[in-house]
C-alpha positions as CSV (number, residue, x, y, z in Angstrom):
1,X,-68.7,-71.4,38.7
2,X,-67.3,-68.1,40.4
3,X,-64.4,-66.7,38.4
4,X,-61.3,-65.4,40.5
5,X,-60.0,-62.1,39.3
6,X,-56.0,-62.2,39.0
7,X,-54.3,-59.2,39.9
8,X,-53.1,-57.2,37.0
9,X,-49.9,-56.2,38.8
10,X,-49.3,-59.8,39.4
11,X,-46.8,-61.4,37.3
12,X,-46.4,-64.9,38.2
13,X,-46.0,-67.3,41.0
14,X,-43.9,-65.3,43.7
15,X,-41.5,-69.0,44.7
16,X,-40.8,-69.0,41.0
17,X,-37.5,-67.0,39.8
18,X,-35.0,-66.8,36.9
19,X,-31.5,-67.6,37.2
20,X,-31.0,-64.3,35.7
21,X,-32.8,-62.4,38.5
22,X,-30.3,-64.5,40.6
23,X,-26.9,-63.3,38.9
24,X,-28.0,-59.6,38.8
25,X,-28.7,-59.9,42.9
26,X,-25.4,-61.9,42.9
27,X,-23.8,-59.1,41.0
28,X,-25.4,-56.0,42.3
29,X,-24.5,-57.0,45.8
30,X,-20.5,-58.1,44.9
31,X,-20.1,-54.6,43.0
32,X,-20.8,-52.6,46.4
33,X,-17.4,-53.9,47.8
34,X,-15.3,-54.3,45.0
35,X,-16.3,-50.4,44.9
36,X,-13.2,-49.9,47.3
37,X,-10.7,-52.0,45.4
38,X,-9.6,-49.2,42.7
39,X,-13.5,-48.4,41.4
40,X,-13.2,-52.7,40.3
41,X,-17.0,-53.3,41.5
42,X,-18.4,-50.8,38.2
43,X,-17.6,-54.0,36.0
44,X,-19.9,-56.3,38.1
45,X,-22.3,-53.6,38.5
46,X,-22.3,-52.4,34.6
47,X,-23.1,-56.6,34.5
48,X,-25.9,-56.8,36.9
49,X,-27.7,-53.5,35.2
50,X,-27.7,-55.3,32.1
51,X,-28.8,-58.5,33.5
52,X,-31.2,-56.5,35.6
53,X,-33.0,-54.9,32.5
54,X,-33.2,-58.1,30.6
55,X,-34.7,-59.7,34.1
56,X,-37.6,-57.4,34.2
57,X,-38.5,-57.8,30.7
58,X,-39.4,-61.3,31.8
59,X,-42.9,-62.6,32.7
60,X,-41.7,-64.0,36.2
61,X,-40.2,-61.3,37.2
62,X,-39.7,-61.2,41.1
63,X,-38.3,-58.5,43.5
64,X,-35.0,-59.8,42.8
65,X,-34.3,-58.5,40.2
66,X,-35.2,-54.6,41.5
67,X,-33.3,-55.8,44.2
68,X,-29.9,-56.5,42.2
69,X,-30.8,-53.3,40.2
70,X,-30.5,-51.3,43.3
71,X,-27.1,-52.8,44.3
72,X,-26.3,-51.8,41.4
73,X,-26.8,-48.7,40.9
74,X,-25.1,-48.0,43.8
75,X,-22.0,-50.3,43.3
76,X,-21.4,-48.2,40.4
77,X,-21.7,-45.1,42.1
78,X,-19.2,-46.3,45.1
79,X,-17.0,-47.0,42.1
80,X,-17.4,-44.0,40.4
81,X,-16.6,-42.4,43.9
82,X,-13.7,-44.1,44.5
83,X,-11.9,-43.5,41.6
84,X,-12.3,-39.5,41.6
85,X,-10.7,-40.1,45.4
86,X,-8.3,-42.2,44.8
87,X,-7.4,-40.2,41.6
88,X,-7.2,-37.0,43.4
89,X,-5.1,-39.0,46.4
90,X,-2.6,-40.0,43.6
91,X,-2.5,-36.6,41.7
92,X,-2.1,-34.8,45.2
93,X,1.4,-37.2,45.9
94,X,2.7,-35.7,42.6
């Protein structure tokens, strides 16, 4: 019998993901335009980086999940962004 070797980077069946990979790619990518709406899209993004870090804990953990880390991570930036702007805008009109 000939023995296949597995690749240790491998980490399950690529067409196989969690529905918590899906919210935090769900998440990530609504919390890059709520950015503009007052800094809103940090409270999805603050979501999908949790979800994120409890996706890639998981054995079948797909791109997905990196993926919805990365919209993340920069949804909460844009927020973070906007609400220095729109915070100077409003101190400015004072």
């Amino acid at each position: 019998m000939s023995t296949v070797k597995q690749d240790p980077l491998f980490r399950g069946d690529p067409g196989i993901y969690s529905n918590l990979e899906l919210a935090t790619l769900i998440f990530g990518i609504i919390s890059i335009p709520c950015a503009i709406l007052f800094g809103i899209g940090i409270i999805p993004g603050v979501i999908g980086f949790i979800f994120a870090m409890k996706a890639r804990k998981d054995a079948y953990c797909t791109g997905m999940a990196n993926g919805g880390l990365i919209c993340s991570i920069i949804g909460m930036i844009l927020s973070v962004t906007a609400i220095f702007i729109f915070g100077f805008v409003f101190l400015a009109k004072l």
